[in-house]
Every structure is written in structure tokens, then in C-alpha cells.
N, C-alpha and C positions, 0 to 999 in steps of 0.2 A: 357529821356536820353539826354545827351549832344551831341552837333554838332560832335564830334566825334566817338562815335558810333554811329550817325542817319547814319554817310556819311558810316561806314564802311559797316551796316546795308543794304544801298543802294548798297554797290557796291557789297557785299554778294550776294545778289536778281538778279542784270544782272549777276553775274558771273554763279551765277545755270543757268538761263535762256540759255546764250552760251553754257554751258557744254551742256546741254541739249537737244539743238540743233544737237550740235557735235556727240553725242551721238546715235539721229538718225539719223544723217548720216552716221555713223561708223555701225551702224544696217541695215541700208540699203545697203549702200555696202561692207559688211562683207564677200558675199557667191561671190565676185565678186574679191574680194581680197583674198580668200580662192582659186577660180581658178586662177586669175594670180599665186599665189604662189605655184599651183599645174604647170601650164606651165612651169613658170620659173625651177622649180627644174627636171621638165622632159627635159626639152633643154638643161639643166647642164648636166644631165646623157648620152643626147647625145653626147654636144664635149666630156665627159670624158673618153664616148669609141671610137670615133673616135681618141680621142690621143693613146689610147689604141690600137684601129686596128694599127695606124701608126706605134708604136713600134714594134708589132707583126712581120706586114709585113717588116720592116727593118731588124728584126734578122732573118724571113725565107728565107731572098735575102741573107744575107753574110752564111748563112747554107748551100744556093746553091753554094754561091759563093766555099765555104770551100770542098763541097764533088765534084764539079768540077774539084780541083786543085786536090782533093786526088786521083779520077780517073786519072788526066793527070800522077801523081808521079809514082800508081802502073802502068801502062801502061808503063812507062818509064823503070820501074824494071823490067818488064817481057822484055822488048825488049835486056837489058843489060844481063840478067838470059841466053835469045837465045844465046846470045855473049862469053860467060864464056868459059873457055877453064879448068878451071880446076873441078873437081866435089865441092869442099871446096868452091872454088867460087859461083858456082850454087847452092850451100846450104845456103851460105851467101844471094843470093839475093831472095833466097825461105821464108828466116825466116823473112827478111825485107818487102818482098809482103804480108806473113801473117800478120806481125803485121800493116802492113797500112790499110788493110783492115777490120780489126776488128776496129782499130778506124774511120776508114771511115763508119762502121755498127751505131758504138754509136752517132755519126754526122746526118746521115740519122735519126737515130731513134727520136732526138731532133729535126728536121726540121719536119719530120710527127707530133711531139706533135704541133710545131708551127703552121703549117699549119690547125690543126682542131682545136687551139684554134682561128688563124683567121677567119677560116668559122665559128666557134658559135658566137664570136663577130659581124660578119657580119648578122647573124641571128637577135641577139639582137636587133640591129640599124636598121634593116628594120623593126621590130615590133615598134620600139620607135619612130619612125619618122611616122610609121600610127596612134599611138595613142598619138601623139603631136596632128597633122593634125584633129585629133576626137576634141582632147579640145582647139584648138585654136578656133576651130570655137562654141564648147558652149560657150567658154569667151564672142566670140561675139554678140553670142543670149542674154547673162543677161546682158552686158553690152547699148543693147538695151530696155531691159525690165526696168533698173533701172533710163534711162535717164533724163526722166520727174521729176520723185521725188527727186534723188540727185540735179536737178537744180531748186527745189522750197525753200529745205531744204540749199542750196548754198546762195539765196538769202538770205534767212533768218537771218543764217548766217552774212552777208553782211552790214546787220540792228542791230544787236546785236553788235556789235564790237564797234562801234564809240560810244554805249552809255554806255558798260565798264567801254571805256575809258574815256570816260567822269567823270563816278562814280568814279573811281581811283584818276583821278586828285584833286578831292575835299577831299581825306582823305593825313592825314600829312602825312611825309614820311616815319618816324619813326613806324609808324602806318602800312599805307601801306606794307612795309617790311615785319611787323611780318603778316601782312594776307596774302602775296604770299607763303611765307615759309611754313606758316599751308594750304596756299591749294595746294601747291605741295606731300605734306607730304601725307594728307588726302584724297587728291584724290578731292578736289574745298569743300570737310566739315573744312571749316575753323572756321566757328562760329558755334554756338551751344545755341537752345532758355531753355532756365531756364522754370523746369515745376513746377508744386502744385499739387503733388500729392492727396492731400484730402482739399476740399476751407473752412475745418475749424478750421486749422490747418496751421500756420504760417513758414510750411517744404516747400523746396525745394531741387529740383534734378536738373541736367544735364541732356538733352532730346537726348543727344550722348551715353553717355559711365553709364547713371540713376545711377550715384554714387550723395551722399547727398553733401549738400550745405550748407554754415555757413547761420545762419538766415537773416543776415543784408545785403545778398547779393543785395536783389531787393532794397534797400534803396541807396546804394553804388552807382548800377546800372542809379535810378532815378533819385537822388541828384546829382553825382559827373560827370565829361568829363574826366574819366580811364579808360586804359583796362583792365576788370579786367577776369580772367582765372578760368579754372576751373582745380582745382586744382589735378585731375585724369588724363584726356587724353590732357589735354592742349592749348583745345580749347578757344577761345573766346566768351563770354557768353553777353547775349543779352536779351532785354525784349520783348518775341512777343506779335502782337498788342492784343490777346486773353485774354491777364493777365492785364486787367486795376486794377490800386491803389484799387479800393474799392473792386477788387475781390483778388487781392494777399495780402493787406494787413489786419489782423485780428482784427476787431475792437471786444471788450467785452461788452455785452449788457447792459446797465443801469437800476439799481435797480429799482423797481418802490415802494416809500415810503410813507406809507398810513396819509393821511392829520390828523387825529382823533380817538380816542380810538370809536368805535361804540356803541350804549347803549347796556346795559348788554341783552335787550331781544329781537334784533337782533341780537347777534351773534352767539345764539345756536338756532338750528334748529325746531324749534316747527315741532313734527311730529305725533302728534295728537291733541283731543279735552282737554283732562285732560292738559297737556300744554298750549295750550292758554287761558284758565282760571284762570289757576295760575299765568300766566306773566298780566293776566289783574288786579286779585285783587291784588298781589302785586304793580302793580303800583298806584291803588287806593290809598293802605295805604300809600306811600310813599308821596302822593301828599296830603293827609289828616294826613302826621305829620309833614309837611313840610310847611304848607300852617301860614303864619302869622296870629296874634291875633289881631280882631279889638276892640278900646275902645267901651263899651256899650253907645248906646244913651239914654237921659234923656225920662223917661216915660213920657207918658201926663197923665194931673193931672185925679184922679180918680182911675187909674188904679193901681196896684201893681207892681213887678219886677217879669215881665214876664219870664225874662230868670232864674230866678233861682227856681220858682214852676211849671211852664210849664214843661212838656215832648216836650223833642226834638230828632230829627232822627238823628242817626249816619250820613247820607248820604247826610244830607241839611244843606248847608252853613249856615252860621249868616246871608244874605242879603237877604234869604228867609222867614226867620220866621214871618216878619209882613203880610204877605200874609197869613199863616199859623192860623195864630192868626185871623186872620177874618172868613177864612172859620170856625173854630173850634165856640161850644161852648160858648157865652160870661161869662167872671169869674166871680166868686162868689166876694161877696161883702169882701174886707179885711180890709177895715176899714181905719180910718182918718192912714194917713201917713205922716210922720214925717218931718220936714224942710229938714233936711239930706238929705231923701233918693228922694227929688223932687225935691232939686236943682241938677243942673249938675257937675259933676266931677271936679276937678281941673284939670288944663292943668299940663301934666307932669305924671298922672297916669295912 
């Protein structure tokens, strides 16, 4: 691959390693952030009825305040009703005391609903304020128990960052960009390694989203400094180190091309005796009609032409006969022979 995906490749590798990190830390104090956010929301529910009692008890004061002043009014009507001097009068300030009194009933009657919505409120908040009191102090047992390990997994942390950064700096910027973007997107799966699904077989997948790949990918890949995408989920596509050239790329075996036609009686199988018998005297005869003619040599004087009243064996060459001719028999006498046939040949016959 080229300097630009080796560096993006780099910074790919520390970016998982941080998340990673992050990750058990966010694992670690997961059940510790679980109780804070159980505290907090129970400290919430307390001011929200303590705003609550406050309201309460401000509309049970002006309800006293209210049936107070209504006591003082009828009190004032009966005293005037005493005073009345005519009956019309005293009727008038009887039907004015009843009806203050009835609304002074519906007033009363709303201050009683107030007053026992205060006292269950107040119930509430003494319960909520002992089972704060309960989990504030488990907060502080796990917050205890996790101390050690969030400040090993903190360090760590701590070490990961600067060599990020480091990775980051050495990829262009244009580059960089689109890797923050796809690992914001993805959740830090910003690249994505190109698989071989079968090593005999010249396919390729995406090891993200195993949708297929145009063949020339890993060529692209090797050869060119591009980013090149995978054209499904949109990630960036990479060689991992698993997939060397001679394992991704499909070479086809080489013919193996036979140097020589074999002779004919090696190449079928003798698979008895009557066969190799047959492939032996056929090669006899072929080497006994094949076999060149020699000129005959000059008899010595006395003797006849051996070769042509003699018996001779199919199976013994012409360079054997005068061995043949000693052991045998000496010939019969055939008489004075001819100039001809006892000079030798001419050259050329």
C-alpha cells in the first residue's frame, strides 16, 4: 500500500486501541454512573416537592387567612342582625350570615384538601430524603471499590493519546477528514480490511458490511496511494497484513509439456506374459528389417560362396557366420571356380 494508507492504517490501529481503553473505562464505571444518576434524579424529586410543599403551604396560610376574615364578617352580621330594629332588617342580615357561612364551609373545606395534601407531601420527603441518605452512601462504597482500576485504565489512557496523535499528524488532511467523519459516523469502524473468501479464487469481500468487491481491488489497493471505498457501507478499505500478494493474488498453474512421443511399448501397459512377448518379438522383427545390408567379403581361394549354399539362421547376423562355418561340417568339394566369383566385388556394389 502506499504512505497513505499505511499512515491512515496506523492511525486506524491507535484509534481502536483508545476507544478501547475508553471503553473499559466507561465499563468500569458504568454501575457508578448508573448510581450517580440514580442520586441525582432522586435529589431532583426532592426540591421538586419541597417546591411543591412550599406552594401547598402558602395557599393553606391565605385559606386561613380567607376563613379568618370570613369569621370576623359573619361575627360582624350577627352583631348588627342584634341591632336591627326592624324584622325585614333582621331578615336581611340572616340571609347575609347564611350565605357567608356557606362560603366560608367551601373555603374551610379546600384548606382541609390543602392541609392533607401538605401532610402527604411531607410524608413523601421524609421517605426521599432516607433513601437519598441509603444511596448516597452506596455511591460511595463503589466509588471506592472502582478507584484503583479506573486510575490504571486513566493512565493508560494517558499513553494512548499522544500516539493518536501522533498517527493523525502524519495522514494528509484531506485524508484525515474523511477518517474522523467515518469514525464519528461508525462508532471509530472507519476502515474496513478486504477479505478472500475462498484462496482459490481471485473474489473479494468487505470484512464490514461482506458485500462483494470488484476484482482489481487489491491491485488498486497495492499499486496505487488512494482511498479507495467500499462501495456498500462506505467505509475505507485496506490490505490486512494476513493477505500477502501470493496469497490474494491467483496465479494459474503451468502446463507441464512432455519433452518426446515415448516408444510405442512403453506406453501401453504390459499387464501380462502373452504381452511382453509380443512387444519383444515385435521389436525383434523391426530391428531385423531395419538393420542395414553388408557387401559380402571375398571367399578364400578353395572354397565356394558360402553365403549362398550354406543354411543360415534367421536370428544370426552376417558377422557371425564365419564362426558358424568352422564349427559346422567342412564343404564338399565344388570344384575349380571361376575368375569372377574369386576376385572381389567392385567398389560401388
Amino acid at each position: 500500500m502506499g504512505p497513505t494508507n499505511v499512515a491512515l492504517v496506523n492511525l486506524f490501529q491507535a484509534d481502536q486501541k483508545l476507544r478501547e481503553a475508553q471503553g473499559r473505562l466507561d465499563a468500569t464505571t458504568k454501575n457508578v454512573r448508573v448510581q450517580e444518576r440514580r442520586v441525582r434524579d432522586l435529589a431532583d424529586r426532592i426540591n421538586a416537592d419541597n417546591a411543591r410543599l412550599k406552594e401547598q403551604q402558602a395557599r393553606g396560610g391565605s385559606l386561613d387567612l380567607d376563613l379568618k376574615s370570613r369569621d370576623a364578617h359573619i361575627e360582624k352580621l350577627r352583631t348588627q342582625q342584634q341591632q336591627a330594629k326592624t324584622n325585614k332588617e333582621y331578615q336581611a342580615f340572616l340571609v347575609e350570615i347564611n350565605t357567608g357561612k356557606v362560603d366560608r364551609n367551601k373555603i374551610e373545606e379546600e384548606a382541609l384538601k390543602v392541609l392533607e395534601g401538605i401532610e402527604k407531601i411531607q410524608a413523601e420527603l421524609k421517605e426521599m430524603n432516607t433513601q437519598l441518605e441509603g444511596e448516597k452512601a452506596k455511591l460511595a462504597t463503589m466509588q471506592g471499590e472502582i478507584t484503583g482500576k479506573t486510575k490504571d485504565i486513566q493512565e493508560e489512557l494517558n499513553r494512548l493519546k499522544p500516539a493518536r496523535e501522533a498517527a493523525a499528524a502524519k495522514v494528509p488532511a484531506k485524508a484525515r477528514e474523511a477518517f474522523e467523519r467515518l469514525a464519528d459516523r461508525f462508532d471509530g469502524e472507519a476502515m474496513s480490511a478486504i477479505h478472500k473468501p475462498d484462496r482459490r479464487l481471485e473474489e473479494y469481500t468487505c470484512s464490514a458490511c461482506m458485500m462483494d468487491l470488484v476484482r482489481d481491488v487489491y491491485n488498486r489497493l497495492h499499486t496505487r496511494d488512494e482511498l479507495v471505498f467500499c462501495p456498500s457501507c462506505r467505509r475505507i478499505l485496506y490490505i490486512p497484513d494476513e493477505l500477502p500478494p501470493e496469497l490474494a493474488v491467483h496465479k494459474p498453474k503451468e502446463r507441464k509439456t512432455l519433452a518426446g512421443k515415448a516408444p510405442p511399448a512403453a506406453v501401453g501397459r504390459q499387464t501380462s506374459a502373452v504381452d511382453v512377448l509380443r512387444s519383444v518379438n515385435k521389436e525383434e522383427e523391426e530391428e531385423t528389417t531395419n538393420a542395414p545390408e553388408r557387401p559380402s567379403e571375398a571367399a578364400p581361394p578353395g572354397q565356394g560362396d558360402v553365403s549362398s549354399d550354406a543354411p543360415s539362421d534367421a536370428g544370426v547376423s552376417g558377422a557371425q557366420a564365419p564362426g558358424l562355418a568352422e564349427e559346422s561340417e567342412p564343404p564338399a568339394d565344388l570344384g575349380p571356380q571361376s575368375p569372377a566369383a574369386a576376385s572381389p566385388p567392385p567398389p560401388g556394389q
